[in-house]
PLY file of the C-alpha trace (Angstrom):
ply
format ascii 1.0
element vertex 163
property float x
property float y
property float z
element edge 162
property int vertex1
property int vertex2
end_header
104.83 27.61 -165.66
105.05 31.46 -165.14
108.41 33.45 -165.90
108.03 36.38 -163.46
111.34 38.27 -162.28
113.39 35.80 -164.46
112.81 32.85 -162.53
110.30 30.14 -163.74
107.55 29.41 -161.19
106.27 25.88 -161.40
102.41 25.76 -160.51
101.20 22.70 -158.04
98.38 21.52 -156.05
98.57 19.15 -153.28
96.89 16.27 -152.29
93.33 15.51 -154.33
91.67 15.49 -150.45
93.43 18.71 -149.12
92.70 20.39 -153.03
88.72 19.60 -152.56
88.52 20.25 -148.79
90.64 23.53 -149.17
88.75 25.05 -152.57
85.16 24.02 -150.94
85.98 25.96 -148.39
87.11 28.81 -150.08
84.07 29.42 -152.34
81.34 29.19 -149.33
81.88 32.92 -148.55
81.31 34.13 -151.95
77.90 32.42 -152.21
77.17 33.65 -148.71
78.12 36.85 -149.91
76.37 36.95 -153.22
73.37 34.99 -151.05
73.12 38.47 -148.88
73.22 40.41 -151.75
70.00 39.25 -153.20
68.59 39.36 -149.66
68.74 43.24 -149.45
68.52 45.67 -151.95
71.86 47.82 -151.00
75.24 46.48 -150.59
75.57 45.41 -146.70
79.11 45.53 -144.26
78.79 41.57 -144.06
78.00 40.78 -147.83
81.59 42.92 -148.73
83.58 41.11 -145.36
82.85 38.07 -146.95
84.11 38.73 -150.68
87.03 39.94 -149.33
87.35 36.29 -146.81
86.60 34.48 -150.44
89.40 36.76 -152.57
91.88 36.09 -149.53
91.18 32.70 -149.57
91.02 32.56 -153.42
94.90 34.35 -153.21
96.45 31.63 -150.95
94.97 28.83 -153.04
96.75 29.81 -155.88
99.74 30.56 -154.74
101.53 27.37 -154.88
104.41 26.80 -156.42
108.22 25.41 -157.16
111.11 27.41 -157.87
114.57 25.79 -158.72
117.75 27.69 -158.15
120.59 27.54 -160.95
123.02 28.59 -158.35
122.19 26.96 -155.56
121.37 23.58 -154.14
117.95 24.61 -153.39
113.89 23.92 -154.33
112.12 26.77 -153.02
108.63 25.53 -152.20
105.87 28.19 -152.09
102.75 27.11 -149.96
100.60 28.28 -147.54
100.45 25.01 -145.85
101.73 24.92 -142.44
104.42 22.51 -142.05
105.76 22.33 -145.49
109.34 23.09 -145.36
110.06 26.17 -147.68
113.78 25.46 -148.76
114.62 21.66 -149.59
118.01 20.83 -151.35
118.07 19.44 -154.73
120.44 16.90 -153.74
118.85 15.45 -150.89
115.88 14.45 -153.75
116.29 10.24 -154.17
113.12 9.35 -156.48
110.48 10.85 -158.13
107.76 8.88 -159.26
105.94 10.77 -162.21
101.90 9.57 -162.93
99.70 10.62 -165.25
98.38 13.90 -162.90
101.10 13.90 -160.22
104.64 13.76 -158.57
105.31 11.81 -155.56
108.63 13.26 -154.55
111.03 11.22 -152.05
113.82 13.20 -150.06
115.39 13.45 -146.72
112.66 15.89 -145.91
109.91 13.72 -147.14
111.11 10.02 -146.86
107.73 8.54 -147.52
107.20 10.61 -150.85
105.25 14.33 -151.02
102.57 14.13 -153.71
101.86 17.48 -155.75
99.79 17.49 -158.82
100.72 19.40 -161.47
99.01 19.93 -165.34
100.85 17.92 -167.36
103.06 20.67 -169.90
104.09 21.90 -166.33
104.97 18.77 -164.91
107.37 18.26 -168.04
109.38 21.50 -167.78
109.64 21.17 -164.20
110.91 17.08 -164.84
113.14 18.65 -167.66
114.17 21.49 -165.34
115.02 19.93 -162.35
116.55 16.65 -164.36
119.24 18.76 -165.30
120.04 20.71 -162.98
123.71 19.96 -161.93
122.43 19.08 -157.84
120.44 16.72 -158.97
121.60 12.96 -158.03
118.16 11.11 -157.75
116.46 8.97 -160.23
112.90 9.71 -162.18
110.67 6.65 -162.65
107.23 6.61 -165.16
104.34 4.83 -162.71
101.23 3.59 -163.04
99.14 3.95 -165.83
101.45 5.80 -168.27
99.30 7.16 -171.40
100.49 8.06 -174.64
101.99 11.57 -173.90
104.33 9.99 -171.85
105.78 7.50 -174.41
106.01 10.24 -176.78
107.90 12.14 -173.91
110.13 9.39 -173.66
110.85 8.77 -177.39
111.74 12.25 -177.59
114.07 12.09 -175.04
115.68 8.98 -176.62
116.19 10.32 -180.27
117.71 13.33 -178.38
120.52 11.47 -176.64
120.93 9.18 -180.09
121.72 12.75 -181.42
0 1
1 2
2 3
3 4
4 5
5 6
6 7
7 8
8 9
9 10
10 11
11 12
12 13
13 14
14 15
15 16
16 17
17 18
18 19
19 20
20 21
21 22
22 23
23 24
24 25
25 26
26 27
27 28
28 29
29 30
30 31
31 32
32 33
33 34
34 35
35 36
36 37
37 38
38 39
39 40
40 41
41 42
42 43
43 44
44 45
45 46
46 47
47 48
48 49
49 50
50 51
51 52
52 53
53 54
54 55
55 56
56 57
57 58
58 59
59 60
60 61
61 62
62 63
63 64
64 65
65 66
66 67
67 68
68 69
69 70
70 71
71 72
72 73
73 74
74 75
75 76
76 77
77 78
78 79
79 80
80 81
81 82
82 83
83 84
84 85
85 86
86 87
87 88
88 89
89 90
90 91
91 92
92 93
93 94
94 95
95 96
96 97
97 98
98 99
99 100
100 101
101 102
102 103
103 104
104 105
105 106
106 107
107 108
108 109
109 110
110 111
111 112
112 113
113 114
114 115
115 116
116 117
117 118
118 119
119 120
120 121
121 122
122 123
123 124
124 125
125 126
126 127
127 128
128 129
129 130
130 131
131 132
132 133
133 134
134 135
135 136
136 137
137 138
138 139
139 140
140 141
141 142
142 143
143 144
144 145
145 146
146 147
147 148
148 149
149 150
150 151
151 152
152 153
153 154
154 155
155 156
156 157
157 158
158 159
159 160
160 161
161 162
């Protein structure tokens, strides 16, 4: 979670097999790069192409994330992966099932659930966030195997609306 232009960005990854495929990919050109540097003794054309392939690649792959609007019925979702629809309305969101590492997120847009996976403080201010945001009409559901940070989470929550 990154405050930048006074909107809170929400940091995700997707899918374990896209994350592993994507990031694999992404480092080969630095060791190619760094591979060609030990090769010659000067700096060649080809060794710099492909550190800048690996710091473009390295720049997409990190720039994934949610933004919710106050104002508007809107999650902004920032991803370079084709297909992913940038704008989805709050409202439209039915379930969320929150695991220990991820969110599976059912909508109109995404009727069989979207999986992101998230670090766990970030997952909780985005829950919190998005929870209570006035758009919001869906439910949140604990899944699987729920450890001990989310039963604190949960107690929390409880003694706050006993307060």
């Amino acid at each position: 979670m990154i405050k930048v232009f006074g909107k809170l960005r929400y940091h995700w990854q997707p899918e374990l097999s896209f994350f592993v495929i994507y990031w694999s990919l992404a480092f080969i050109p630095i060791f190619i790069s760094m591979a060609l540097l030990l090769e010659n003794t000067k700096i060649s054309k080809s060794s710099l192409t492909f550190f800048f392939v690996f710091i473009v690649l390295f720049g997409i792959g990190i720039h994934r994330y949610f933004v919710i609007s106050d104002d508007k019925d809107e999650l902004l979702v920032y991803s370079s992966i084709p297909g992913l629809p940038r704008k989805h309305p709050i409202s439209g969101i039915t379930r969320i099932d929150i695991s220990k590492h991820a969110l599976k997120i059912f909508s109109t847009n995404w009727p069989n659930g979207k999986i992101f996976y998230m670090k766990k403080w970030t997952k909780k201010y985005f829950l919190d966030a998005l929870v209570s945001n006035k758009y919001f009409k869906g439910e949140a559901e604990l899944i699987g195997n729920v450890n001990d940070y989310f039963d604190i989470y949960k107690d929390e929550k409880d003694r706050k609306k006993r307060l």
